[in-house]
N, C-alpha and C positions, 0 to 999 in steps of 0.2 A: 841871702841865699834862699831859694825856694826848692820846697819838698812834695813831694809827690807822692805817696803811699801805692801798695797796688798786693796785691796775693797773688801766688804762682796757682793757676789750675789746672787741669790735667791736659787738656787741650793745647798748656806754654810746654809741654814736654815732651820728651822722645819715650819712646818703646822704655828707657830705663829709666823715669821718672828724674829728668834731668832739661834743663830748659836746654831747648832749642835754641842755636848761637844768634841765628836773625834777630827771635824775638827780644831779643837786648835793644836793638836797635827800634820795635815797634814801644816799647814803654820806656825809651827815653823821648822819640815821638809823640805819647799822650802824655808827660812830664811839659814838655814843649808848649801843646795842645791847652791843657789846661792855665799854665803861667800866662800865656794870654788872653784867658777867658779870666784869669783872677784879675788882668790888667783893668777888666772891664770892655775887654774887645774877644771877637770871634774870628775865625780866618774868614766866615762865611760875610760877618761883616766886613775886613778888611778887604775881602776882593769886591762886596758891592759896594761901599761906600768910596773905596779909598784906590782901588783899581789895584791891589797889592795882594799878591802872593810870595810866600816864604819857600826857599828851595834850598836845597841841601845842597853844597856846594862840595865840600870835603867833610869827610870823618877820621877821625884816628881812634883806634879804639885797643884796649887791650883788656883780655879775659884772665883775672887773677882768680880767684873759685867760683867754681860752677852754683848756680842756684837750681833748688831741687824743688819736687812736687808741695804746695802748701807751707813754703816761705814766703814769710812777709817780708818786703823791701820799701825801699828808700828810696826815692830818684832825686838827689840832689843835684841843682841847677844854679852856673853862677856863672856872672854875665864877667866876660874875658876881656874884651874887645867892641867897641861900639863903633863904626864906620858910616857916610852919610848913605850908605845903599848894603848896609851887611854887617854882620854880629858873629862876635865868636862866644862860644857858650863852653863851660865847663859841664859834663854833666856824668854823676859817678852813680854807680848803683850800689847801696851798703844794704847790708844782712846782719842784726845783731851788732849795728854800727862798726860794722867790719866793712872795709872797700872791696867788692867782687868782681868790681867791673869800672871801667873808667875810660873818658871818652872827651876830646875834646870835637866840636862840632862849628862848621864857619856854612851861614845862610845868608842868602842872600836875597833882597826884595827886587823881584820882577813885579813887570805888568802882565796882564795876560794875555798877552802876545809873548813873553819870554824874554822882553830886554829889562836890564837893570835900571832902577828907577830908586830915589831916596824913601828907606821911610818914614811913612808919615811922622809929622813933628808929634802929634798929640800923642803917637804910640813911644815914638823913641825918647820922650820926656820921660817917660815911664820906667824905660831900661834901667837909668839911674841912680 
């Protein structure tokens, strides 16, 4: 499982100091983000190298307590599902190792034109 740390700043919240429901979805994104920079790869590399972009295909997501101004969090990330062109990803957001938020996530590798394509072996050796 991989973690992601991240602190709530005033900018992730609403007028009552209360995160914003999207931005759930933007820092399980830089959770995403960085698990493949820990792979050793970058999206920037995998689109020039490797002709491959990751797309959010579906999300499920449910919000069990809200996170507030200047919590620290958790993005835990765990690989679901591995397919030759797509991955499904657990990915929860804990608070004081409490779950607030919980989200299964299914991506899928295009090219950059938009059609599905496998990915790369050297990355998807990795998923594992």
């Amino acid at each position: 499982m991989y973690e992601f740390k991240l602190k709530i700043y005033y900018e992730d919240t609403d007028s009552g100091g209360v995160v914003y429901y999207a931005n759930y979805l933007k820092f399980t994104e830089r959770a995403r983000t960085n698990l493949i920079n820990d792979l050793g790869f970058s999206l920037k590399k995998l689109n020039d190298d490797y002709d491959c972009l990751f797309i959010v295909k579906k999300i499920n997501c449910d919000y069990i307590h809200p996170a507030k101004l200047e919590d620290e969090l958790i993005v835990q990330s765990k690989f679901l599902k591995i397919n030759n062109a797509s991955f499904e990803l657990e990915q929860n957001i804990l608070r004081n190792n409490k779950v607030i938020f919980i989200s299964q996530i299914i991506l899928v590798c295009v090219s950059p034109l938009g059609q599905p394509k496998k990915i790369p072996q050297d990355l998807k050796s990795l998923f594992k």
